[in-house]
Backbone as a ProteinNet text record, in pm:
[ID]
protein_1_A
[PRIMARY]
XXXXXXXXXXXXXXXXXXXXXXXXXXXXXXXXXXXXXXXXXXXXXXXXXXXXXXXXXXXXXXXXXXXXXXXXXXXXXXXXXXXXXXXXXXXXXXXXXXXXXXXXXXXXXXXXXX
[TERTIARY]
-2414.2	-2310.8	-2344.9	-2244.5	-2225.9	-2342.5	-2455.4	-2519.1	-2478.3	-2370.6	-2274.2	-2355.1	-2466.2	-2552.4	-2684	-2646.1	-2747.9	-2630.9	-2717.4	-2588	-2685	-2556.5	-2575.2	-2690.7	-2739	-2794.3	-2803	-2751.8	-2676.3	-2827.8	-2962.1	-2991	-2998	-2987.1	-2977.3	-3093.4	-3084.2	-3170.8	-3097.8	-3230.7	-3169.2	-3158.8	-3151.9	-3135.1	-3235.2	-3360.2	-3463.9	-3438.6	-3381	-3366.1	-3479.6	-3598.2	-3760	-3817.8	-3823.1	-3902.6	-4005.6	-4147.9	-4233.9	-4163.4	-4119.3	-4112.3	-3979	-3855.8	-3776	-3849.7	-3934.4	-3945.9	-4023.2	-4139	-4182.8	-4132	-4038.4	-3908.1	-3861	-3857.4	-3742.6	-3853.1	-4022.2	-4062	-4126.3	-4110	-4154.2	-4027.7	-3947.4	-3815	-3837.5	-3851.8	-3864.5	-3954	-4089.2	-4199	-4237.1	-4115.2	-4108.7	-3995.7	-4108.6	-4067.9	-3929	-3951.6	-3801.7	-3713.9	-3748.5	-3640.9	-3555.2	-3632.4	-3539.4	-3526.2	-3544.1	-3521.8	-3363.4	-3332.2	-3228.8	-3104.1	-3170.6	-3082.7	-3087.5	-2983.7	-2960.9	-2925.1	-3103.4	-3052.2	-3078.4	-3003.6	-2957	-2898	-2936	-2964.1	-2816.1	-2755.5	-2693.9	-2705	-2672.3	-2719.3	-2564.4	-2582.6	-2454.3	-2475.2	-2395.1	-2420.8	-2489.4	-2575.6	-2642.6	-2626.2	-2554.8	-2497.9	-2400.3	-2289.4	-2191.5	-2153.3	-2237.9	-2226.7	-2151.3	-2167.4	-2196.5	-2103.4	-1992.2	-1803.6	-1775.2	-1821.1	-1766.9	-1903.2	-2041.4	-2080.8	-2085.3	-2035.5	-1927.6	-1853.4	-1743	-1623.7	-1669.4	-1750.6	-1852.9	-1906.2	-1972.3	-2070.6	-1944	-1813.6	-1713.8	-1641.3	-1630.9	-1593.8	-1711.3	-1815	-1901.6	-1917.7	-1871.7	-1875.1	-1739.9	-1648.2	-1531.5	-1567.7	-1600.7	-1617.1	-1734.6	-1821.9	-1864.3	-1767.9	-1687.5	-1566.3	-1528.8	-1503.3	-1374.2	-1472.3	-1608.6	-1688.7	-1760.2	-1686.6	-1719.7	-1887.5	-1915.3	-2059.1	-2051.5	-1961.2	-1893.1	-1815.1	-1768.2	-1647.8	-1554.8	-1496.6	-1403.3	-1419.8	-1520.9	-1520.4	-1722.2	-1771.3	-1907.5	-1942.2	-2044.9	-2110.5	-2234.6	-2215.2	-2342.5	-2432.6	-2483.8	-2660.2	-2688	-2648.4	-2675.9	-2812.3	-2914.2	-3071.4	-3037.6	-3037.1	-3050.4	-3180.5	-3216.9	-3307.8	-3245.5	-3314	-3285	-3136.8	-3056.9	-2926.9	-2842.4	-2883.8	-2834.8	-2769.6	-2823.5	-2755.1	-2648.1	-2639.1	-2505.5	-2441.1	-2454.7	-2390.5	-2258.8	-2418.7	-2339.8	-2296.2	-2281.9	-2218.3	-2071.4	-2081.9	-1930.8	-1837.4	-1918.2	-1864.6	-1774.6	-1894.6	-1831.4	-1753	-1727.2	-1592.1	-1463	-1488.7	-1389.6	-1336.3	-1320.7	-1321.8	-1288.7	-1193.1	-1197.8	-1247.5	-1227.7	-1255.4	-1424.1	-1471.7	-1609.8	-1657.5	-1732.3	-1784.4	-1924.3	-1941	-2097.1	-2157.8	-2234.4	-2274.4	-2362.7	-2498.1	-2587.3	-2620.2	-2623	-2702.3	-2858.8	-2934	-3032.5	-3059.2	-3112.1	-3121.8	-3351.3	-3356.8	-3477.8	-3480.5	-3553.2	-3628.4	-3430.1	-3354.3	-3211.6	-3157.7	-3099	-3127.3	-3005.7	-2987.5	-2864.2	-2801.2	-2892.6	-2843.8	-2885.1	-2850.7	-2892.5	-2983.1
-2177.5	-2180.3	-2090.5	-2049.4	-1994.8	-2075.6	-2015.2	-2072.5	-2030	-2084.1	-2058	-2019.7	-2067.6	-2102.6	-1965	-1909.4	-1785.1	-1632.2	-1553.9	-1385	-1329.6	-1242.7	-1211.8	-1067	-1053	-891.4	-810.2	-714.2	-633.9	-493.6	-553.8	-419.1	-275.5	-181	-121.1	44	120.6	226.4	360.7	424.1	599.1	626.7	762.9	812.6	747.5	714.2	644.9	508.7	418.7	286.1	235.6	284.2	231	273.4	369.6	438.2	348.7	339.7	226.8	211.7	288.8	258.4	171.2	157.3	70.2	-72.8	-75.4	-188.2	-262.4	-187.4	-226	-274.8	-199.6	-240.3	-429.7	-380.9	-520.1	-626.6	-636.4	-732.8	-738.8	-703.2	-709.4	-810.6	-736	-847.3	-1007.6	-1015.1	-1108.2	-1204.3	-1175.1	-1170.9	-1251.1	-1218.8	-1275.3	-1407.7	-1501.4	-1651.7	-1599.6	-1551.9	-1553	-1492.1	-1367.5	-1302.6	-1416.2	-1493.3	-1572.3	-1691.4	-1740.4	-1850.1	-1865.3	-1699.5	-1651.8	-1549.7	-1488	-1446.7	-1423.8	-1437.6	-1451	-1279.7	-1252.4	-1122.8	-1066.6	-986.4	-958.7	-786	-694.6	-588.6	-541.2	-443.1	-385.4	-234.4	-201.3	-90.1	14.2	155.5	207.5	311.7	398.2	548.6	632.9	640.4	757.1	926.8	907.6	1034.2	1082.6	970	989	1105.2	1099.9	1176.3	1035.7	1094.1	934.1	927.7	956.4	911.6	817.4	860.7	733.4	640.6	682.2	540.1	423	479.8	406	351.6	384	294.5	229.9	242.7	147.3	40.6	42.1	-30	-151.2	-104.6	-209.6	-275	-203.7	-267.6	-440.8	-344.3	-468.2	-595.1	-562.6	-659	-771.4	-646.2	-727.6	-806	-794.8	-923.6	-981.8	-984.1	-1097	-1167.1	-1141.3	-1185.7	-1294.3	-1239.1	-1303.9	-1461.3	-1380.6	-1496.6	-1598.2	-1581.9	-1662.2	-1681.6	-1548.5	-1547.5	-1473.4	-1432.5	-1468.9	-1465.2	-1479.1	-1526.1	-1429.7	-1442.3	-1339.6	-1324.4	-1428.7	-1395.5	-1395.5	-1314.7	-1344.1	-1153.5	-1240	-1043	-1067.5	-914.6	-808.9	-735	-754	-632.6	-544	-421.7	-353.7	-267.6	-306.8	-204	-96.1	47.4	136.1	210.9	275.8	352.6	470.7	575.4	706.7	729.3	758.2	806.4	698.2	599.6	459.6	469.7	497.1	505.5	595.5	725.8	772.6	723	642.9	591.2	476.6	411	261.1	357.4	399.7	483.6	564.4	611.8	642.3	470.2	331.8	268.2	205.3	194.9	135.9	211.8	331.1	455.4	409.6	346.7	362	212.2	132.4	-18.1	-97.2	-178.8	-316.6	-416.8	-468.4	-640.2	-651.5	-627.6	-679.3	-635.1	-730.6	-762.5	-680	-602.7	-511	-554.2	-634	-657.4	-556.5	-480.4	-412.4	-318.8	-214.8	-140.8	-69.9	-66.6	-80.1	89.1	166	274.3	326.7	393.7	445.1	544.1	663.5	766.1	844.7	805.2	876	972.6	1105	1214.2	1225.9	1179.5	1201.5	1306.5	1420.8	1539	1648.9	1622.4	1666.5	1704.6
5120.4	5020.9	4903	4823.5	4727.4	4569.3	4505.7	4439.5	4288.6	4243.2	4119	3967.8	3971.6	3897.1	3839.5	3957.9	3983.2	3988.4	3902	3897.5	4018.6	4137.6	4227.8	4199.1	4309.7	4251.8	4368.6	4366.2	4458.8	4475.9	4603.6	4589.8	4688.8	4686	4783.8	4777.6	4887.5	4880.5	4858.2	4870.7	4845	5016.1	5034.9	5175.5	5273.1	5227.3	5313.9	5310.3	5382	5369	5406.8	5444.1	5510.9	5444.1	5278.5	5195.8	5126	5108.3	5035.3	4907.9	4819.3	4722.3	4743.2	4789.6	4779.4	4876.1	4981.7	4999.1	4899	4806.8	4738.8	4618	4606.5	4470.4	4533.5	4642.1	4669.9	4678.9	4765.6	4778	4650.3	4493.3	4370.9	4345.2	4322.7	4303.7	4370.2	4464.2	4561.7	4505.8	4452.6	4483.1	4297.9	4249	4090	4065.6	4045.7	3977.5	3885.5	3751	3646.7	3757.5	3837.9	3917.5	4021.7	4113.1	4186.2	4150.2	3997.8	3936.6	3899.9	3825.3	3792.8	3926.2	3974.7	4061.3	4218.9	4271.7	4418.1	4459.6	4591.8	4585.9	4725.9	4734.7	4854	4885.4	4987.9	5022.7	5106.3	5053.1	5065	5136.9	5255.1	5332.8	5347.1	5357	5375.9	5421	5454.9	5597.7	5499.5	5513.8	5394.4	5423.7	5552.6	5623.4	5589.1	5461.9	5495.4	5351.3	5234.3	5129.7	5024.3	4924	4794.2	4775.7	4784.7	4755.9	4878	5016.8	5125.9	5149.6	5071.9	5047.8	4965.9	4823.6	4752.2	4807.5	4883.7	4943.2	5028.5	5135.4	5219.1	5151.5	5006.7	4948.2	4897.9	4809.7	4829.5	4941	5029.7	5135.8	5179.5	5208.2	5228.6	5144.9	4981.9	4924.2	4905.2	4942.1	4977.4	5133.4	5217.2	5319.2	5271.9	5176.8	5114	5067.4	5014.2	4912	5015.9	5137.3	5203.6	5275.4	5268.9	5345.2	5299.9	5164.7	5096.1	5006.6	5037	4955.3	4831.3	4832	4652.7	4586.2	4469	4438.7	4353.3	4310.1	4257.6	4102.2	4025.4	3941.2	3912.2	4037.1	4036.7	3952.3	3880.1	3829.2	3888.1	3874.7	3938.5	3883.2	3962.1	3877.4	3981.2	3960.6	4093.1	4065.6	4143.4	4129.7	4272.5	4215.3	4354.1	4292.6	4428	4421.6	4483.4	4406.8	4438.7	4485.2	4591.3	4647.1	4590.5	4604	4594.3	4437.3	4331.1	4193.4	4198.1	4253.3	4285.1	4335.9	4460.1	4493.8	4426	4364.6	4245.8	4134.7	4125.4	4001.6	4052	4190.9	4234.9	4254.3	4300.5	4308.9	4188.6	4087.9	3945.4	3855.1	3918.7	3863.7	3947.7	4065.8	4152.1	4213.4	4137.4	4157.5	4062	4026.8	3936.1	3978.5	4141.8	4178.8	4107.8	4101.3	4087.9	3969.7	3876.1	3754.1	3777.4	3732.6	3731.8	3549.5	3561.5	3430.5	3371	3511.6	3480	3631.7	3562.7	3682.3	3641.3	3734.6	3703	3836.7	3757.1	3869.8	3873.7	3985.1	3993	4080.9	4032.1	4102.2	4086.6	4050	4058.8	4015.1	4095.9	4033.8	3969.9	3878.5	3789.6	3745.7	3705.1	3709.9	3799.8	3933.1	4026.2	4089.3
[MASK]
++++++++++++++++++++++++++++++++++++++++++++++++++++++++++++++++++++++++++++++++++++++++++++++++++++++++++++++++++

């Protein structure tokens, strides 16, 4: 079930979805008492083939059948941590979307200006 109590946290990778530094990102996250005291978190994967505008629309899509499956709710916010590709990514998403509450994004290694 849905843990109402806890803000979701949305994390995902750059082009290497097997890269140390994102598994290491995630089993740090994991791996911290305040972190899963406070939030419920969970890995988000998308075609990294596909170029960062249709993995944006991929990355909502998927969260919309969370939506529908009830793992979360319509008025749930988000913390999105990407690494590397992944912040373009969350950054084409949160240009291109209302349903979902992004409270914080949290980016690394992201080449922002190319």
């Amino acid at each position: 079930g849905i843990q109402l109590d806890k803000t979701d946290c949305a994390a995902f990778s750059g082009y290497d979805p097997a890269s140390d530094t994102f598994r290491a990102l995630l089993a740090s996250m994991e791996g911290d008492a305040n972190i899963a005291a406070n939030y419920k978190i969970f890995v988000l994967k998308y075609p990294t083939y596909a170029g960062v505008a249709n993995a944006g629309t991929y990355l909502r899509n998927e969260l919309n059948n969370r939506l529908l499956q009830q793992q979360l709710t319509a008025s749930t916010r988000l913390v999105l941590v990407a690494h590397s590709m992944g912040g373009l990514v969350a950054r084409h998403f949160m240009r291109n979307q209302q349903q979902f509450s992004v409270d914080r994004l949290v980016t690394l290694s992201t080449p922002h200006q190319g």
